[in-house]
C-alpha positions as CSV (number, residue, x, y, z in Angstrom):
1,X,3.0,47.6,70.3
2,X,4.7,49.3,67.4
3,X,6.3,47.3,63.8
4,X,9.7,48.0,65.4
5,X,9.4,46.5,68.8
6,X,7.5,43.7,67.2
7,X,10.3,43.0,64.8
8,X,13.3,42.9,67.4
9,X,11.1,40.0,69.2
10,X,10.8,38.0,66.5
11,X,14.2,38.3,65.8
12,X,15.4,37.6,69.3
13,X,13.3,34.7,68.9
14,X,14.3,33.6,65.5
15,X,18.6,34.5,66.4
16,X,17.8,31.7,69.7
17,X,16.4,28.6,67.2
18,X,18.6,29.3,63.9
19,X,21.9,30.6,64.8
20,X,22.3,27.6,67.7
21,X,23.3,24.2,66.4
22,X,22.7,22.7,69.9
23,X,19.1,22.2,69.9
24,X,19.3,19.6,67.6
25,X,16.3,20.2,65.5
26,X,15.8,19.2,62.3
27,X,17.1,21.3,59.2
28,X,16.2,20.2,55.7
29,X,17.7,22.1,53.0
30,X,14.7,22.1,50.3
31,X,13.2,25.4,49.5
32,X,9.7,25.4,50.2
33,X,7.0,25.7,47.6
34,X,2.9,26.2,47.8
35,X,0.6,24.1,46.7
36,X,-0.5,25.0,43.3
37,X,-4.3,24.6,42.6
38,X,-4.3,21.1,40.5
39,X,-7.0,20.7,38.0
40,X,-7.6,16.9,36.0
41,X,-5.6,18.3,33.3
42,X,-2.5,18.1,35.0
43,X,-2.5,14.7,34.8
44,X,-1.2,15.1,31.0
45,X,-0.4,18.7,30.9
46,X,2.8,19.3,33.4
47,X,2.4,22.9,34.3
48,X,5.6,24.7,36.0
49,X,4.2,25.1,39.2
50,X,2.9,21.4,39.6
51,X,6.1,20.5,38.5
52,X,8.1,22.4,40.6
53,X,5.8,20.8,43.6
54,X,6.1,17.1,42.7
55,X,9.6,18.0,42.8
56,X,9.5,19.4,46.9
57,X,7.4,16.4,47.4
58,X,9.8,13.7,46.5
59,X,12.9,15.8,47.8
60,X,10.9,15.6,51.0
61,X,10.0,12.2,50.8
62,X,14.0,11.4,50.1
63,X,15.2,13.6,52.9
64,X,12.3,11.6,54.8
65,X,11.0,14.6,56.4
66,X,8.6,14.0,59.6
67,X,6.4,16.6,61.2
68,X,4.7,15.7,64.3
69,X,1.2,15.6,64.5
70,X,0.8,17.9,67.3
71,X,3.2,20.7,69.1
72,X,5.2,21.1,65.6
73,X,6.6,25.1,65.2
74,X,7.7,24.6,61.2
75,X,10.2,27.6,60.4
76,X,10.1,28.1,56.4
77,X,13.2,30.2,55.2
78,X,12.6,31.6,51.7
79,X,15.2,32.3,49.7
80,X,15.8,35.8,48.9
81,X,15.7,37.4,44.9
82,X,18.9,36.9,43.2
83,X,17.7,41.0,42.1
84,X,17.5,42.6,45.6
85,X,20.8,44.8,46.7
86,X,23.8,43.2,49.4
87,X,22.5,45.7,51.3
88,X,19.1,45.0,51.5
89,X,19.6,41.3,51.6
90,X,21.8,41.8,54.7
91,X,19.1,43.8,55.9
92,X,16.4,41.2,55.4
93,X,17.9,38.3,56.4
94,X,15.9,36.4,59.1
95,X,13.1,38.4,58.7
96,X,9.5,37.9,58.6
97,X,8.7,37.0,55.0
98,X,5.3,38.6,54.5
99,X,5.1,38.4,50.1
100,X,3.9,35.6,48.6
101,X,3.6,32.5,48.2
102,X,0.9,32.3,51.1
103,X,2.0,30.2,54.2
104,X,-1.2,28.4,54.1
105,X,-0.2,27.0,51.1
106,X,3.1,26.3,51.7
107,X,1.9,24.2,55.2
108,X,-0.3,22.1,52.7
109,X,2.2,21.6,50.5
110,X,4.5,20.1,53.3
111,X,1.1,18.1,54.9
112,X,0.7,16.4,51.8
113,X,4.2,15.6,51.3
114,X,5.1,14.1,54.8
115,X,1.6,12.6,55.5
116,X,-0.6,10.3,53.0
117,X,-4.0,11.4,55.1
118,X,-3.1,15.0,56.5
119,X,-6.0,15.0,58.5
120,X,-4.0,13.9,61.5
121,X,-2.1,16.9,62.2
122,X,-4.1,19.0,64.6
123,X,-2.1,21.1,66.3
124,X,1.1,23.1,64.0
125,X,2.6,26.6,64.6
126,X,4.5,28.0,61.0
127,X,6.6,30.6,60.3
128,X,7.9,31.8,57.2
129,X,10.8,34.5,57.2
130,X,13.5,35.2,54.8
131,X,17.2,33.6,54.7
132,X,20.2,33.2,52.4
133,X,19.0,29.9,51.2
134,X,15.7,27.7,51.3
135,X,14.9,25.9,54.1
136,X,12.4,24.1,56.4
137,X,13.2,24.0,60.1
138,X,11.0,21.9,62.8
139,X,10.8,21.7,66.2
140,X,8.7,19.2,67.6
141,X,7.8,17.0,70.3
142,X,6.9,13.5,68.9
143,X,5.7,11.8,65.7
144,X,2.3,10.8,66.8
């Protein structure tokens, strides 16, 4: 299957869960961040990246964010550069995001918010793809 075919699924896909408001899932506006590698120093020393993590963790803990522990598809929209073109952003939009930061990092980072012991999840699909503005989309069946 070639990049181009690939890419008009996943947007056919994408156009279905984010353009219609009658599914009813949940959409938190809060930009998604990785998980920064934490070392015992940044208990005293507040390094940007922890920072800006604590941060995602208690706007997700306000917004009381819940992710099922099993059949969860987690859509994380990443903003786009404030430096890339009209034309390219138009371009982009809704498309898969494949720069960093890593989406295995960004799934912790969400794990550890929404869950105290993250070792119940067991089943989660993720996307990440570009967007206008930062945001974390779930679909789910139930909080287990």
């Amino acid at each position: 299957m070639a990049w181009g075919d690939l890419k008009l699924i996943h947007q056919r896909q994408l156009s279905a869960r984010i353009v219609g408001e009658n599914f009813k899932m949940p959409q938190y506006n809060i930009c998604p961040v990785a998980k920064p590698r934490m070392t015992r120093a940044d208990k005293w020393l507040k390094r940007p990246a922890t920072a800006k993590y604590w941060h995602f963790v208690d706007l997700c803990r306000l917004n009381r964010v819940e992710l099922p522990c099993f059949g969860a598809h987690v859509t994380f929209v990443l903003p786009m550069p404030k430096s890339m073109s009209e034309k390219r952003t138009a371009e982009m939009n809704e498309h898969p995001h494949m720069n960093r930061p890593d989406l295995s990092n960004i799934i912790k980072s969400l794990e550890d918010a929404v869950y105290k012991e993250d070792s119940v999840i067991y089943d989660l699909w993720a996307t990440k793809i570009w967007g206008y503005e930062g945001k974390i989309i779930i679909e789910g069946k139930a909080k287990g």
